[in-house]
C-alpha positions in Angstrom: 98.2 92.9 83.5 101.1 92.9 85.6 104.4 90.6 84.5 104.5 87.6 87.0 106.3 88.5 89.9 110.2 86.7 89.4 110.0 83.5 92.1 112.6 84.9 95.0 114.4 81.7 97.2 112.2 81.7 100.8 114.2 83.2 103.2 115.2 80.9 106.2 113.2 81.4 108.8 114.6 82.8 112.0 117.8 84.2 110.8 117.9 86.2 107.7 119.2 84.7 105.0 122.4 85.1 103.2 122.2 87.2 99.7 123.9 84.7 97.3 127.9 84.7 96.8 129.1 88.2 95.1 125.8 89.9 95.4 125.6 92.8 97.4 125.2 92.6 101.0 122.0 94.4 102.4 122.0 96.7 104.1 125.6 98.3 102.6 128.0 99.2 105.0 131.0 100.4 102.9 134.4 99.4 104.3 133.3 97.8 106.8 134.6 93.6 107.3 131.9 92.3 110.0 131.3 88.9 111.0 127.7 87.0 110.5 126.1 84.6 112.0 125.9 82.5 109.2 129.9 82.7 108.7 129.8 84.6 105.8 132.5 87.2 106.8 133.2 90.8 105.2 130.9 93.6 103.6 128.2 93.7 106.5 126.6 90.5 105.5 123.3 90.3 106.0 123.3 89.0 109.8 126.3 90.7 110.3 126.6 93.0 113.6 126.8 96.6 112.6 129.0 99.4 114.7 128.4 103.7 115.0 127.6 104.9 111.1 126.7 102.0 109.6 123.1 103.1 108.3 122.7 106.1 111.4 123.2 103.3 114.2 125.3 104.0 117.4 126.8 101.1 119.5 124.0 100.5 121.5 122.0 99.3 118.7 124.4 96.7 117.4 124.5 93.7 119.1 128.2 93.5 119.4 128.4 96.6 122.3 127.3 93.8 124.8 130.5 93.6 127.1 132.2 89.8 127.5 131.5 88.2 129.8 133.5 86.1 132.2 134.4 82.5 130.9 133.3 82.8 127.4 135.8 82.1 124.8 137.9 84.8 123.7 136.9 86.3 120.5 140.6 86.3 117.9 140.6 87.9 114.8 136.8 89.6 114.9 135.2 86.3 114.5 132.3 85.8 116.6 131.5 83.8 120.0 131.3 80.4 119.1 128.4 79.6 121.8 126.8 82.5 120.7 126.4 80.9 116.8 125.5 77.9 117.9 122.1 79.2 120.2 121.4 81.4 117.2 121.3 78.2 114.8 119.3 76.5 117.3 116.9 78.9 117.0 117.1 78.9 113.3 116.5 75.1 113.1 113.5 75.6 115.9 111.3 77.2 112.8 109.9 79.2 115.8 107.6 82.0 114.3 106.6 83.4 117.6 109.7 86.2 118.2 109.7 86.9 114.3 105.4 87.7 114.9 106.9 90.2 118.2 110.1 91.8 115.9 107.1 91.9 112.8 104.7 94.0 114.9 107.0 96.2 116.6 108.6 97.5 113.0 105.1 98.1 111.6 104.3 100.5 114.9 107.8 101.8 114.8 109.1 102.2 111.3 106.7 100.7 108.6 104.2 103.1 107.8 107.5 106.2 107.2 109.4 103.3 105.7 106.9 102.4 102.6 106.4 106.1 101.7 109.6 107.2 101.8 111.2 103.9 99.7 108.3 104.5 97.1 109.2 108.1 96.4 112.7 107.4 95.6 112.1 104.1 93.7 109.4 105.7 91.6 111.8 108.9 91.2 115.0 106.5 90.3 112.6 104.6 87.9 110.9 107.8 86.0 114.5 109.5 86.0 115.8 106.2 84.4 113.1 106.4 82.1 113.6 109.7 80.6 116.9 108.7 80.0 115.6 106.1 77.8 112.9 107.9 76.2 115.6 110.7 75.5 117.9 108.1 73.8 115.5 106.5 71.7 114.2 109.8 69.9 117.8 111.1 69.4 118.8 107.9 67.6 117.0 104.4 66.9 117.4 100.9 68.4 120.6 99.5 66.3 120.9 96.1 65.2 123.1 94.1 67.9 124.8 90.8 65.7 124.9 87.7 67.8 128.6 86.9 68.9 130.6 83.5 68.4 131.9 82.0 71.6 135.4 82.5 72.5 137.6 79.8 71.7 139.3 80.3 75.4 137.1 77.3 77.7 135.1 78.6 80.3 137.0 79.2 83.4 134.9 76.4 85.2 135.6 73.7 82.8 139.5 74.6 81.8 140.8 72.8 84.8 138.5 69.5 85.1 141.3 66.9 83.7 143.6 67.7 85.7 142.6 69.2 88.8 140.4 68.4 91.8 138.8 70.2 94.8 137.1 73.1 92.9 135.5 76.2 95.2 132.6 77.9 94.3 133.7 79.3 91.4 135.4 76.6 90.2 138.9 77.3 90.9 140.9 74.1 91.5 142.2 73.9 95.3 144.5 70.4 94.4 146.0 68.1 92.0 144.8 65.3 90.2 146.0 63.0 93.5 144.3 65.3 96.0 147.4 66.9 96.5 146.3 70.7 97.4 148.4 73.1 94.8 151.3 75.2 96.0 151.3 78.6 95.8 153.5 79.1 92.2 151.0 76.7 90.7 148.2 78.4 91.9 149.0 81.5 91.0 149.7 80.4 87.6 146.6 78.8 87.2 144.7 82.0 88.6 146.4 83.8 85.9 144.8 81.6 83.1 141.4 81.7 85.2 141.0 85.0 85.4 142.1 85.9 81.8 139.5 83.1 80.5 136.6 84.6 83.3 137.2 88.0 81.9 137.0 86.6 77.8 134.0 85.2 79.1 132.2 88.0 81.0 132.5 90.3 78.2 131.3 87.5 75.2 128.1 87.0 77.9 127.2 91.2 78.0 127.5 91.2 74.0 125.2 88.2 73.9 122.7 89.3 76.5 123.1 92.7 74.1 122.1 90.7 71.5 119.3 88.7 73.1 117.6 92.3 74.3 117.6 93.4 70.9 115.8 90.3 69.7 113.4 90.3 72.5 113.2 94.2 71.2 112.3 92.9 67.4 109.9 90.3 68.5 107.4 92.1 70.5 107.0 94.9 67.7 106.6 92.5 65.0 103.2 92.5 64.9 102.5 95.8 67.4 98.8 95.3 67.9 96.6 95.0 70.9 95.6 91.2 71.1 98.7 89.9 69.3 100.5 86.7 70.9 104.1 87.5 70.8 106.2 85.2 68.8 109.7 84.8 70.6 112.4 83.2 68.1 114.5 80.1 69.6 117.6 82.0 70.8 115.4 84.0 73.2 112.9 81.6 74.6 114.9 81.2 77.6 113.6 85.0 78.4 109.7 84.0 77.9 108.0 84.5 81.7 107.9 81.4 83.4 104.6 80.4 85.1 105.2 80.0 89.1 102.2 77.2 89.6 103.4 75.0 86.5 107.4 76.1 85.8 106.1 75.7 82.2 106.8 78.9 79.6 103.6 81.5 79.4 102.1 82.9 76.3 102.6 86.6 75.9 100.0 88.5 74.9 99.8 92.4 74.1 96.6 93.9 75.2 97.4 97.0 75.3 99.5 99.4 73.2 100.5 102.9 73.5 99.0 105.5 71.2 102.5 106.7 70.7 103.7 103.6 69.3 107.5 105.1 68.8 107.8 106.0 72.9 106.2 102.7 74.0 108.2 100.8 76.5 107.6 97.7 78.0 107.6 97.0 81.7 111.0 95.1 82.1 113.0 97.6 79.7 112.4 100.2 82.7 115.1 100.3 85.3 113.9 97.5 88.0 114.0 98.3 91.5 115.4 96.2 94.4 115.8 96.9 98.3 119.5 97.1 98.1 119.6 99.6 95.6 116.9 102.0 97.4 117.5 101.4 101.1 120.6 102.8 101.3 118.7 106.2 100.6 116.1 105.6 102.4 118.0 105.3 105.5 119.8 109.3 104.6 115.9 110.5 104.7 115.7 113.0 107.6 112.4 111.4 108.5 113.8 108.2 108.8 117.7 108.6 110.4 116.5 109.0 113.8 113.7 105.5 113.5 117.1 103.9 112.4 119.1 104.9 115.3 119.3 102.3 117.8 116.3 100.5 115.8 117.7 97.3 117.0 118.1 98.1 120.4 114.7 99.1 121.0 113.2 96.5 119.5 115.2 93.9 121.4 114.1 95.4 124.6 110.3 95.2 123.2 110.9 91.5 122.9 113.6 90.2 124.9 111.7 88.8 128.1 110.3 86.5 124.9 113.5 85.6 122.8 116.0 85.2 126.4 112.8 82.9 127.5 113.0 81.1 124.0 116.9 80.6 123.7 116.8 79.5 127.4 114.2 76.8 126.4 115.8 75.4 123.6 119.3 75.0 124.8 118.5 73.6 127.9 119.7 70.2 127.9 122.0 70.4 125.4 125.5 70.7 126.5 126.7 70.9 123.4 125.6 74.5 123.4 127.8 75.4 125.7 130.9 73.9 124.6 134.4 75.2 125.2 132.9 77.5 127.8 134.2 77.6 131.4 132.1 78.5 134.4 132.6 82.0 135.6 134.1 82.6 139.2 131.5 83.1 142.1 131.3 86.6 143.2 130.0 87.6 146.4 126.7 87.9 145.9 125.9 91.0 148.0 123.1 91.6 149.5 118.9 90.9 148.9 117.8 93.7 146.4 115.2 95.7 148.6 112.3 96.9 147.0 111.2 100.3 145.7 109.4 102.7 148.4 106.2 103.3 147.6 105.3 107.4 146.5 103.4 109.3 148.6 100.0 109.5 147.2 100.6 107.0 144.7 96.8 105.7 143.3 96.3 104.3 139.7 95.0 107.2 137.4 92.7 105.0 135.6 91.0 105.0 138.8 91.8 108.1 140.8 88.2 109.3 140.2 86.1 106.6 139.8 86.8 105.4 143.6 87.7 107.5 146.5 86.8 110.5 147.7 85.7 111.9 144.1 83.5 108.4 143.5 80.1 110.2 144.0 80.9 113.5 141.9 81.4 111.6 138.7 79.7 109.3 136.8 81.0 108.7 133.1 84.9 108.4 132.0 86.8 107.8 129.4 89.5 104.7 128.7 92.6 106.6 130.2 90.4 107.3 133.2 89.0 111.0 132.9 85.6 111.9 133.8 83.4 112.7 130.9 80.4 113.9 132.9 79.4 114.9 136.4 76.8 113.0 138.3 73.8 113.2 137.1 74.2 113.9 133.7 75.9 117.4 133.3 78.9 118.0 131.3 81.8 118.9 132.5 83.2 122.9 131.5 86.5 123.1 129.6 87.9 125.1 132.7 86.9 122.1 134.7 88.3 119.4 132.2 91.8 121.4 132.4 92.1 120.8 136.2 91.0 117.5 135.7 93.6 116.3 133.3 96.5 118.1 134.9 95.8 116.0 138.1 95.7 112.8 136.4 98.7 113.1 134.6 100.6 114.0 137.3 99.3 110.7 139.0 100.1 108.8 136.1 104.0 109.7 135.9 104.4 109.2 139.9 102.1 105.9 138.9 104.5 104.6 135.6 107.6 106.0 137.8 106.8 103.4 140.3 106.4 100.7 137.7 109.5 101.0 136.2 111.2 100.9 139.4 109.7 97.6 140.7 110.2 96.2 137.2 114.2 96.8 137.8 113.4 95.3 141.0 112.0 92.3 140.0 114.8 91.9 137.5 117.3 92.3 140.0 115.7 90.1 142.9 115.6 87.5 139.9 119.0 87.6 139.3 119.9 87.3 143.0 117.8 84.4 143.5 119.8 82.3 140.3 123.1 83.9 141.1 123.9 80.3 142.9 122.0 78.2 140.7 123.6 75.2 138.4 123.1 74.8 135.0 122.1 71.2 135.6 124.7 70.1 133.1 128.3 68.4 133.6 129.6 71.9 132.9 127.8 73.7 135.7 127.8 76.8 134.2 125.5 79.3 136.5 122.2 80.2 135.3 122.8 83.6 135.1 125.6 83.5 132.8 123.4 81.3 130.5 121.1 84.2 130.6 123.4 86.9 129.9 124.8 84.3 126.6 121.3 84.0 125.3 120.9 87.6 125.7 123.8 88.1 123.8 122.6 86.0 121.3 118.8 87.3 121.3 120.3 90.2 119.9 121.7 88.5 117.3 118.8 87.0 116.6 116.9 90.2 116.5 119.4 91.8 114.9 118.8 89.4 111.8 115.5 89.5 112.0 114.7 93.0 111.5 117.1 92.7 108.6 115.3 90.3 107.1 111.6 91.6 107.4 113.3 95.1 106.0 114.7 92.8 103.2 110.8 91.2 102.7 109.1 94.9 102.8 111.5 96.3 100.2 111.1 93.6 98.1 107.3 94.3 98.1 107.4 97.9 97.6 110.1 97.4 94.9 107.8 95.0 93.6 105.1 97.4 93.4 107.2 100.0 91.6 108.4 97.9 88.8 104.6 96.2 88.2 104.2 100.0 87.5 101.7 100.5 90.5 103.3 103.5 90.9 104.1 105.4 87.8 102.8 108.8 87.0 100.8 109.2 84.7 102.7 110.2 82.0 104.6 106.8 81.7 102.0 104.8 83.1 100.2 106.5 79.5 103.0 105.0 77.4 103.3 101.1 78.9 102.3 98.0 76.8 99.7 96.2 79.0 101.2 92.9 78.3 99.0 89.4 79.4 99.9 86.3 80.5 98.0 83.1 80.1 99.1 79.7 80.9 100.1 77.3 77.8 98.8 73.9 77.0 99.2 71.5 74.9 95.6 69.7 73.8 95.6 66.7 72.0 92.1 65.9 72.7 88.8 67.3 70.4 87.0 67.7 73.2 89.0 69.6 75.9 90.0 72.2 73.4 86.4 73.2 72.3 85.8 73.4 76.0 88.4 76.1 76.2 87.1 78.2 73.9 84.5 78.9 76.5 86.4 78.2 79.3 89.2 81.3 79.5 90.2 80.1 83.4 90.7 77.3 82.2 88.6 75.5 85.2 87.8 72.7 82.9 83.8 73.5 83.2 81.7 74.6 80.2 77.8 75.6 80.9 74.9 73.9 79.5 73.8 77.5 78.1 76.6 77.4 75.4 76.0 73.5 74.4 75.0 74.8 71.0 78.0 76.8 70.2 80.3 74.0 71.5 79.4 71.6 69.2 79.7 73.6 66.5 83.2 74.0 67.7 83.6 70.5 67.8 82.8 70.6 63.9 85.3 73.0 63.2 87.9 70.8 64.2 90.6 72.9 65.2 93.2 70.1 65.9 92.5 68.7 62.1 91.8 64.7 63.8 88.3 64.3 62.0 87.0 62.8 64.8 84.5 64.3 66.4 82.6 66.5 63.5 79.8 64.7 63.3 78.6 66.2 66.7 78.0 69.0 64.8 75.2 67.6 63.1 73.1 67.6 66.1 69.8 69.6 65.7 69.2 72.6 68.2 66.2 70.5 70.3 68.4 67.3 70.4 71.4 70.0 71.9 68.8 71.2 74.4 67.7 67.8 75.1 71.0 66.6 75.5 71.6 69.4 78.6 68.5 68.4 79.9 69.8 64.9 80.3 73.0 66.0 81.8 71.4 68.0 84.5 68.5 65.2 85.3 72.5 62.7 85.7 73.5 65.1 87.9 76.4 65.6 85.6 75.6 69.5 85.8 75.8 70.8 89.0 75.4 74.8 89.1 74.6 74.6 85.3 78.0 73.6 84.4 79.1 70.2 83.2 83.0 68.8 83.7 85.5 68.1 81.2 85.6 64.6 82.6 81.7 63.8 82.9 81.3 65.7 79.1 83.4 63.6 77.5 82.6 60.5 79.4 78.8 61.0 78.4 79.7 62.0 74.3 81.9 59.0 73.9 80.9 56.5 75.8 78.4 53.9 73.4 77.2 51.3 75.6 73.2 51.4 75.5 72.3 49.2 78.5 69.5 46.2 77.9 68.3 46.1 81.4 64.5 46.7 81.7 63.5 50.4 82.7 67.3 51.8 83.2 67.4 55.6 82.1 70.1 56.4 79.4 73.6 57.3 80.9 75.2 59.1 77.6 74.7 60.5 74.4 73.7 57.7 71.9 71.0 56.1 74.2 69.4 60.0 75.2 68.8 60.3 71.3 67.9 57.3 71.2 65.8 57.1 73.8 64.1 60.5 72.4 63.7 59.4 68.7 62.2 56.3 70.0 59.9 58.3 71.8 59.3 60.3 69.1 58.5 57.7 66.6 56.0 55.4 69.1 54.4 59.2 69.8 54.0 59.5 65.9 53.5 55.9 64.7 50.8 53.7 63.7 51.0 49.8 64.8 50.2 48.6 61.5 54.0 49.8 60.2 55.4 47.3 62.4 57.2 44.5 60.4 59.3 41.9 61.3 62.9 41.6 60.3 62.0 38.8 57.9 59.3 40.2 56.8 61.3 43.7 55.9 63.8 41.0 54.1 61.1 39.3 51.8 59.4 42.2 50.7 63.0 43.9 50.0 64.0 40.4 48.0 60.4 40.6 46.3 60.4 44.1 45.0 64.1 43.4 43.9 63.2 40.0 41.7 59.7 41.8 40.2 62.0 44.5 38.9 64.7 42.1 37.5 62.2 39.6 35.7 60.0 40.4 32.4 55.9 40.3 32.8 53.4 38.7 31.1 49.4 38.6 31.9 49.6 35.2 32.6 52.4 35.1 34.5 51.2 38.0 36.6 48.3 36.2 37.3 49.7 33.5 38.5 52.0 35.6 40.6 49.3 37.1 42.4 48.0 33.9 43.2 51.5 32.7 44.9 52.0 36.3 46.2 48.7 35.6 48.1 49.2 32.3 49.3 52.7 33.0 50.1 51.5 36.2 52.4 48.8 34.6 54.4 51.5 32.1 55.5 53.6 34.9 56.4 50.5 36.3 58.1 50.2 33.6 60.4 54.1 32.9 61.4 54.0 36.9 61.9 51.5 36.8 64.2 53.4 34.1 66.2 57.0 36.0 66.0 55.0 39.0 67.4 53.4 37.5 70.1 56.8 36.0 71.4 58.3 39.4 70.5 55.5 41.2 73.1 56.4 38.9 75.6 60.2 39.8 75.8 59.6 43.8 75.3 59.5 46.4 78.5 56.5 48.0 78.9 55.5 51.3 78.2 53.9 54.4 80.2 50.3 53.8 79.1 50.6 49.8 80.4 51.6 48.7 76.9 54.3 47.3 75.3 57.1 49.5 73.3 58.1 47.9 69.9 61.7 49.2 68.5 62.1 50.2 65.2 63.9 48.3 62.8 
């Protein structure tokens, strides 16, 4: 089986979200400082706008070739429009899944299906290359010994400075004194001196220990190299043991699995592991893919941008903090009512140019785009025939999608003319067209981030794919350790782990059919507490009785009993008194069916009393202790007699009270109980 799949941070919904601090940005744009949305500045962060060559884009597919517009703030030192931020972060906080659903289905129609081939041949050829590598070093000379390294005496760079300083950034570099006081700048280049020295001690002491941990790790799991072998990972490396993503707890390890070439096996994770910003960069050089790339983001804004400018329009409405530090633009003339487009001669929808119209009667089957498939009355139509056909219809259809577009660029434009005048509705009065040409703006922004992040998501599920080993060839896919990993507990209790040893899924249910087999499990005792062996002792009809009781409970739905209702029934003790109640656990079933038993079995006559079962016990006892004689047996007799015809008689008394109190049995009688 696969290793579990490493737990990655959910990305923020709406805008993509920010690799951590120091990692590298994706996509990489070398030399290149770009703002973000998020503020993270430099590197082409990963909402950052992109210009011509960064990953085969031109400037109409970064966001940033929109021109200003009048009244918004000017833009100093490359940082971007501060209104613009502020609609994308209300879009962000809107948790809006609609326009990421639109951005989502245009990349799998646009890019997708090119993208997932091509980033799986190059991560499976960077993994088997980086494999051979390995395979190459491990024959020419053997895994040496790493020795664990003492710490450095140096403190770590984020806990030199803690008595004395305050303010500390993200790498815990102190930005004042002890009073607040920020440092000045001989001070704090002092102190970056020592920092730096101390972060460099302790970069290189943490690659010699993680060194040292992978040879460990490297020990351990060919200790014992055996399929069905639990790996044992010493102390200093149990920090490396997968980590189960339901319970956070450690997994057990199990090999299942090993090589027949025992000296070339390699495990999973000591293969080179894949990640989308080391295999998208070369994806994006693929000749099938540099011209999806180009102006990617433009297109796919103009896919959706009637449903993002809609979106951002909605949600800042209202809000004048939005529109902060922005000034109205100056009115323009506003020129005359666009005019709409004149209709083409001979313009007629080809989906029905020959299903109506003069050509109505000659036809009378077509297809979806509109073609006839047969003439009327059944015949088919020639090739020759088909030819003429189709050339007509799609000349209809350009003169037909011609027309569209134009009234669509009218509509647009009467649109526009209509709000040139309009208010905002706010104290600011902003007009509504220049709100609409800000959220535009910003839609691109927020496009812009989201195709980055749904790139990030798919490359992280390829990569994932590759490094599970999906992928592999089959000569390395020949030489993997099939590892397993099962969840971990810790039973305390008899009962629940002789469940498990039927119970692999560990759905705490066990079936009636291996009742047998689990009570001999609980008389092995695995746990050592000596407290439930004696189930063992159960014969195989009272174990069959026994399931027969739990499914006429209803404890055994399906033919499988819980952990909860088992152990309730095994342990519990109580046998009820009430008249005619049916037994509810184990001790009154047996009972119940040795009772049974015994009445089916028994003859009335070896009913006795309690008292009467304690004279003759005293009797027997005293004739054994005392010496006989013929007269004193005699005598005896005579006594014994007497003495058990008065016993006859208060007997016969007890019993009738006795009858009176007992519940009555199946045939109309009454059931006596044992003694």
């Amino acid at each position: 089986l696969p290793p579990p799949r490493p737990q990655r941070p959910a990305p923020t919904v709406g805008l993509a979200a920010c690799p951590p601090a120091g990692a590298r940005p994706f996509p990489s744009a070398p030399g290149r400082a770009r703002p973000s949305v998020c503020g993270r500045r430099g590197g082409g962060g990963c909402c950052g706008r992109r210009k011509r060559g960064d990953g085969g884009s031109d400037s109409a597919n970064s966001p940033s070739a929109s021109s200003p517009s009048v009244g918004r703030p000017d833009k100093k030192d490359g940082k971007s429009d501060p209104v613009v931020e502020r609609i994308c972060t209300k879009f962000k906080e809107a948790f809006d899944m609609s326009v990421e659903e639109s951005v989502k289905s245009f990349l799998e129609a646009e890019l997708f299906s090119d993208y997932a081939a091509v980033f799986t041949s190059v991560a499976v050829a960077e993994r088997v290359g980086a494999w051979r590598v390995l395979d190459r070093q491990r024959k020419t000379k053997r895994v040496q010994e790493v020795p664990k390294t003492e710490p450095p005496i140096v403190p770590k760079p984020t806990e030199m400075f803690l008595d004395e300083y305050t303010n500390f950034n993200d790498e815990g570099f102190p930005q004042a004194d002890a009073d607040g006081k920020p440092l000045d700048k001989k001070t704090e280049g002092k102190l970056r001196k020592e920092f730096n020295i101390a972060k460099k001690i302790w970069e290189k002491f943490e690659q010699e220990q993680n060194k040292h941990f992978e040879w460990v790790l490297y020990k351990a799991r060919r200790e014992i190299f055996e399929a069905d072998t639990l790996v044992d990972y010493p102390a200093d490396i149990q920090h490396l043991r997968p980590v189960s993503m339901k319970s956070k707890k450690a997994l057990k390890v199990i090999i299942r699995k090993v090589p027949t070439d025992v000296a070339r096996a390699v495990f999973l994770d000591e293969l080179k592991q894949m990640t989308p910003e080391l295999v998208d960069p070369k994806c994006r050089r693929d000749k099938k893919l540099v011209n999806v790339f180009k102006g990617l983001n433009q297109r796919c804004f103009k896919s959706v941008q009637d449903r993002v400018v809609d979106k951002l329009m909605a949600l800042t409405k209202g809000d004048a903090s939005i529109w902060e530090g922005m000034t109205a633009s100056k009115k323009k003339d506003k020129g005359k009512e666009p005019k709409p487009p004149k209709e083409p001669k001979g313009l007629v929808n080809p989906k029905e140019m020959f299903s109506m119209g003069k050509d109505a009667d000659k036809y009378e089957s077509f297809d979806d785009a509109g073609l006839p498939s047969k003439k009327a009355g059944g015949d088919d139509l020639s090739e020759k025939e088909l030819g003429a056909l189709r050339k007509k219809h799609e000349a209809a259809k350009a003169v037909w999608d011609k027309n569209a577009e134009a009234m669509k660029t009218y509509e647009s434009a009467l649109k526009a003319f209509n709000a040139s005048d309009a208010d905002a509705g706010g104290d600011d009065a902003i007009p509504m067209a220049q709100k609409e040409k800000i959220c535009r703006d910003a839609g691109q922004e927020v496009v812009a981030s989201l195709v980055m992040k749904l790139l990030y998501d798919k490359g992280q599920d390829l990569a994932s794919e590759v490094n599970e080993g999906k992928k592999d060839p089959e000569e390395l896919a020949d030489l993997i350790v099939v590892q397993e990993f099962q969840e971990e507990e810790i039973i305390t209790d008899p009962i629940l782990k002789a469940i498990r040893k039927f119970d692999e899924e560990m759905t705490n249910k066990i079936s009636t059919d291996v009742l047998r087999r689990f009570f001999d499990a609980l008389r092995d005792d695995e746990l050592g507490t000596g407290t439930h062996i004696f189930y063992g002792e159960l014969s195989d009809p009272e174990v069959e009785w026994t399931g027969e009781s739990l499914r006429d409970m209803g404890k055994a739905s399906g033919g499988a009993v819980a952990y909860a209702d088992l152990k309730g029934f095994l342990e519990e003790q109580d046998v009820s008194d009430v008249p005619g109640r049916p037994p509810a656990n184990l001790v009154s079933t047996l009972m119940a069916r040795r009772m049974d038993n015994w009445l089916g079995g028994a003859e009335v006559t070896q009913l006795f009393s309690p008292r009467s079962w304690r004279l003759k016990l005293e009797e027997e006892a005293n004739a054994d202790r005392r010496p006989k004689d013929d007269k004193s047996e005699k005598k005896d007799k005579k006594d014994k007699k007497a003495k058990k015809d008065e016993e006859e008689e208060e007997e016969e008394v007890e019993e009738e009270d006795e009858d009176a109190a007992l519940p009555m049995s199946a045939g109309g009688g009454r059931k006596k109980i044992p003694e």
